[in-house]
C-alpha positions in Angstrom: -26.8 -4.4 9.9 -24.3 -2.5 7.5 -23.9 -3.4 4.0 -21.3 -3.2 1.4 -23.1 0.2 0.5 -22.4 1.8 3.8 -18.8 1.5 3.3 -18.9 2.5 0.1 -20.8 6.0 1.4 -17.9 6.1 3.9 -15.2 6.2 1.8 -16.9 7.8 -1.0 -17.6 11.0 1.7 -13.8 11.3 2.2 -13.3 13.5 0.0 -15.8 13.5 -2.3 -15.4 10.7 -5.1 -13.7 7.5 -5.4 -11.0 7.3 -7.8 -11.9 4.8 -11.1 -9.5 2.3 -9.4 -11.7 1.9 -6.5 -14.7 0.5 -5.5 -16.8 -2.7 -5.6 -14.3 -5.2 -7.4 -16.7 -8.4 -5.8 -20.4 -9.3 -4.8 -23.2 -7.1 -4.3 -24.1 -3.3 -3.2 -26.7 -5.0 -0.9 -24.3 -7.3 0.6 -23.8 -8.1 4.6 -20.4 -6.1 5.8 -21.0 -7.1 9.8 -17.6 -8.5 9.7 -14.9 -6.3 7.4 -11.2 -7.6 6.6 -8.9 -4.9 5.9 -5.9 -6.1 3.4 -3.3 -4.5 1.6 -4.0 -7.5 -1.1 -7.0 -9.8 -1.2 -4.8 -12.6 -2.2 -5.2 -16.2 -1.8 -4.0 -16.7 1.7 -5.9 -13.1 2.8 -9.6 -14.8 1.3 -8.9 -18.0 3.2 -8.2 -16.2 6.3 -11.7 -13.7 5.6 -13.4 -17.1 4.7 -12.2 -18.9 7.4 -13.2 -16.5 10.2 -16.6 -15.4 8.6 -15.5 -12.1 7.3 -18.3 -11.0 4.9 -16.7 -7.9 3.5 -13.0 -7.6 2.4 -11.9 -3.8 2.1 -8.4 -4.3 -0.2 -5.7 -1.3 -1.1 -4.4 -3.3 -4.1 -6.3 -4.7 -7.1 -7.9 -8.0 -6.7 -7.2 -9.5 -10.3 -4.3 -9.8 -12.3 -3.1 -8.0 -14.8 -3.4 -4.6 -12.7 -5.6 -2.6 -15.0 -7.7 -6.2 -15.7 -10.7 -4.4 -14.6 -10.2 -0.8 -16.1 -8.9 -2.0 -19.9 -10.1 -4.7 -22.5 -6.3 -5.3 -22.9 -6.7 -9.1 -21.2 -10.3 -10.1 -22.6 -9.5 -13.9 -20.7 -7.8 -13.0 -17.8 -10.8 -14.6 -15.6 -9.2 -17.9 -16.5 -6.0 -17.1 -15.5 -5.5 -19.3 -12.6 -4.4 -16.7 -10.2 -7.8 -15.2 -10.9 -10.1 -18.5 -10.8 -8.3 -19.2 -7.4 -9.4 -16.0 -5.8 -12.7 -15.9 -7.1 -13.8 -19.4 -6.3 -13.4 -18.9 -2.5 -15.1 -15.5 -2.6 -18.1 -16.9 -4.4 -18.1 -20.2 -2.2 -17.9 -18.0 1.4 -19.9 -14.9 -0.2 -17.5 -12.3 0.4 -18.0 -8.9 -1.2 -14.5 -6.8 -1.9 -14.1 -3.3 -2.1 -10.8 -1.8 -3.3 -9.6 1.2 -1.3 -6.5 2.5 -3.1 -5.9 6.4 -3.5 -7.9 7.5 -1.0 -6.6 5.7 1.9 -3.2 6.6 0.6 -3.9 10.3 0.7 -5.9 9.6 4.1 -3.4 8.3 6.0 -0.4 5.6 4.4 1.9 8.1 3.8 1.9 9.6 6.9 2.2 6.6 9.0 5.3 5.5 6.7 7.1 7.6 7.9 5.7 7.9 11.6 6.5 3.8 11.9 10.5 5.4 10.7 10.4 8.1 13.2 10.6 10.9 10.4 9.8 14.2 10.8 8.0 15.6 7.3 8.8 18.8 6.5 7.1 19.0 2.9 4.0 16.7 1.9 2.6 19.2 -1.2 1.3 16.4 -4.0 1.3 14.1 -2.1 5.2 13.3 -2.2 6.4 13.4 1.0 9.9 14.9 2.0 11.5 14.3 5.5 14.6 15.5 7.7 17.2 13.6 7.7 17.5 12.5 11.1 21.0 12.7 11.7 21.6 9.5 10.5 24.1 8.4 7.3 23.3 6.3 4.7 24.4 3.2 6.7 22.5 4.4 9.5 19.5 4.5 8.0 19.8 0.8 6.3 20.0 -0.2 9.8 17.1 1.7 10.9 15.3 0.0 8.5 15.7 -3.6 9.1 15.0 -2.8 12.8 12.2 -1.1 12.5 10.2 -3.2 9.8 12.4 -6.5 11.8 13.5 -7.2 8.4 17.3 -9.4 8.4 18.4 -7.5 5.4 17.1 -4.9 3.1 17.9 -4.3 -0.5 20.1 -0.7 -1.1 22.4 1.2 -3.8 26.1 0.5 -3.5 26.5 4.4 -1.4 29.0 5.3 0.9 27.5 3.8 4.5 29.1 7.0 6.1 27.5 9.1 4.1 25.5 12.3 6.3 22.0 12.2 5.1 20.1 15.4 4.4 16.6 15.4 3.3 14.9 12.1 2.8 11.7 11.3 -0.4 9.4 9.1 0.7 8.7 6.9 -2.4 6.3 4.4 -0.6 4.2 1.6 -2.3 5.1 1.5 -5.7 6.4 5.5 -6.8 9.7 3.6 -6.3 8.8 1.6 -9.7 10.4 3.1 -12.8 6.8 3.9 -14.5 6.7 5.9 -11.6 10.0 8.3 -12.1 8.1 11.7 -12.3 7.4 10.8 -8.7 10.7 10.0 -7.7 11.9 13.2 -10.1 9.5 15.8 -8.1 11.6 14.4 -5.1 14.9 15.0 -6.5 14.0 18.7 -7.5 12.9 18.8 -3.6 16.5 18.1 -2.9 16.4 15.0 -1.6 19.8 12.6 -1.0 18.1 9.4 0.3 15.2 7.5 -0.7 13.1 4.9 1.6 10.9 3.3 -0.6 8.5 0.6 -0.7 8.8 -1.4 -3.9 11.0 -0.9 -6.2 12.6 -2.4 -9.6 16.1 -2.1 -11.5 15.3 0.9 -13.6 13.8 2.5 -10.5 16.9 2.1 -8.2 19.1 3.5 -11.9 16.6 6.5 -11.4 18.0 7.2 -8.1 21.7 6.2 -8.9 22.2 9.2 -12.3 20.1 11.4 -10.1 22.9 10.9 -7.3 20.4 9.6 -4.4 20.6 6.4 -2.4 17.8 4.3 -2.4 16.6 1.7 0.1 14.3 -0.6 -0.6 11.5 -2.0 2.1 8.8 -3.7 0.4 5.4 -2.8 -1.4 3.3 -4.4 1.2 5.8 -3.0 4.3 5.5 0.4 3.2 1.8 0.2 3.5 0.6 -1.9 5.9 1.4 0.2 8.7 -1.0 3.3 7.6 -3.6 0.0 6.5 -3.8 -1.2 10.4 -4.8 2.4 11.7 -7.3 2.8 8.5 -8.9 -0.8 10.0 -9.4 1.4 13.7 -11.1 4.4 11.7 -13.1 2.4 9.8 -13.8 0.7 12.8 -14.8 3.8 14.4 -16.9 5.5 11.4 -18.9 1.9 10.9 -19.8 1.2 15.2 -22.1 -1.2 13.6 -19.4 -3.7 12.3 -16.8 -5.5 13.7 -13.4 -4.4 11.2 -10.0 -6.0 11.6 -6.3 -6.1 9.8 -5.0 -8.5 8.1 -1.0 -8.3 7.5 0.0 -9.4 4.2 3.3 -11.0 4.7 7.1 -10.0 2.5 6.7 -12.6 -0.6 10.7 -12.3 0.1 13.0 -13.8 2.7 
């Protein structure tokens, strides 16, 4: 029978370390993972759905308490009692689920990649991390339509560019580096040459980033970005853990 520890190990022998983001957010060490729930957020419909169909072990990308850094800074000494919080952890204690946040290192193990795999890209520079791609031979407009087709998404948010537009190099900004406290990511892009950005979430000083620095952004979604490379980490989890049963859970747009 696998516990919480044994996935721990797993992703802990990745590459060596878990980043001070990850780890074991809820439960015990010791706790049963026979039946894992990979998430990009262990929200409120993703723990009824894990407590529902007796999943023991919920493995989440994103942070399972509000504010973001709740857990790494004495910033929000009562955010237990936010509601937001109190409704999570109620369910979690009720069905005895254990959580384990898997952020950085899946990201580096495989979400980037299968960004732009699910777009069709073709990378041509991934050094730090920030991944550039070929353009495709698509324009601007070309690509907005790409978009929404691939991710069957009816409209998708984008800087006021020319539609005809050729694009050359594309900057993968996926997740959040599309958020303005993330500009040295977009930045290191920009000195890469990039003219288009496909990113997952991002904000109105963000998409200003992109606009002075005279690239088009479009905008897919935090969760849509990621959930692609999550679905294939469920299969090699799967796969390193023949002990337990593992299966995705997609976390739905919050937009329509």
């Amino acid at each position: 029978m696998g516990m919480a520890a044994n996935v721990l190990e797993y992703l802990t022998g990745l590459y060596g370390g878990l980043n001070a983001d990850e780890g074991l957010l809820f439960g015990e060490n010791k706790a049963a993972a026979r039946k894992i729930m990979v998430c990009w957020m262990a929200d409120a419909q993703a723990i009824g759905f894990a407590a529902a169909g007796g999943f023991d072990t919920i493995v989440t990308h994103e942070a399972l308490f509000y504010p973001y850094d709740a857990l790494t800074s004495n910033k929000t000494p009562d955010f237990m009692s936010w509601k937001v919080n109190r409704e999570r952890i109620q369910p979690l204690a009720e069905a005895g689920i254990a959580v384990i946040r898997a952020h950085g290192t899946v990201d580096k193990l495989c979400i980037a990649n299968d960004f732009a795999c699910k777009l069709g890209l073709t990378v041509t520079d991934d050094s730090d991390g920030r991944m550039v791609c070929d353009g495709g031979g698509l324009t601007f407009g070309g690509w907005q339509r790409r978009v929404k087709e691939v991710f069957g998404m009816n409209h998708v948010r984008a800087t006021r560019g020319d539609p005809e537009r050729p694009v050359n190099k594309i900057g993968l900004p996926w997740g959040g580096y599309g958020l303005f406290v993330n500009v040295r990511h977009m930045q290191a892009l920009v000195e890469r040459g990039c003219d288009l950005f496909i990113a997952g979430e991002t904000d109105n000083y963000g998409i200003r980033f992109a606009i002075e620095s005279g690239v088009d952004l479009i905008e897919t979604g935090h969760e849509i970005s990621e959930n692609p490379g999550l679905k294939r980490f469920a299969g090699i989890l799967a796969e390193a853990l023949p002990g337990c049963a593992v299966e995705f859970f997609e976390n739905k747009p919050v937009f329509v």
